[in-house]
C-alpha angles and dihedrals in degrees: 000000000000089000096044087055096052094035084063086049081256093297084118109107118181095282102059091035083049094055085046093055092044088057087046086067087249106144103219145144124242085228088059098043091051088050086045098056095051102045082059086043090241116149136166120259106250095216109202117244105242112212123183107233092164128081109173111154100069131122093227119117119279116224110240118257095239095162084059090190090301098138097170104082110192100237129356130294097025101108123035126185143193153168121255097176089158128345113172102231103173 
């Protein structure tokens, strides 16, 4: 198991080292396999999903900065604010 994991670069969790073992003729269960790894203290890498949020290299109008870094609005209400981390727009 230990060389299935580090022939993977350590990305293998117990379902894929399981399906390796299973064409290696072992006969296992995934549950096994899963106790297995973390009692050797073996685990699979979680590797982050990237995803672009930024284009900025368009030729679409870009909305004017009105608020110009003046965060002390001179009564309430007159400057709202939020977060548009990532909206699909198209």
């Amino acid at each position: 198991m230990v060389e299935i994991w580090e022939d993977s670069k350590k990305k293998y969790g117990a379902p894929r080292i399981h399906q390796q073992l299973l064409r290696q003729g072992y006969t296992i269960s995934r549950p096994r396999v899963a106790r297995l790894m973390q009692k050797m203290g073996i685990a699979s890498k979680i590797r982050r999903k990237w995803v672009v949020t930024t284009d900025s290299k368009h030729d679409r109008p870009v909305a004017p900065n009105l608020l110009d870094r003046h965060f002390s609005p001179s009564h309430l209400g007159q400057v709202w604010v939020s977060d548009i981390t990532y909206l699909p727009s198209e």
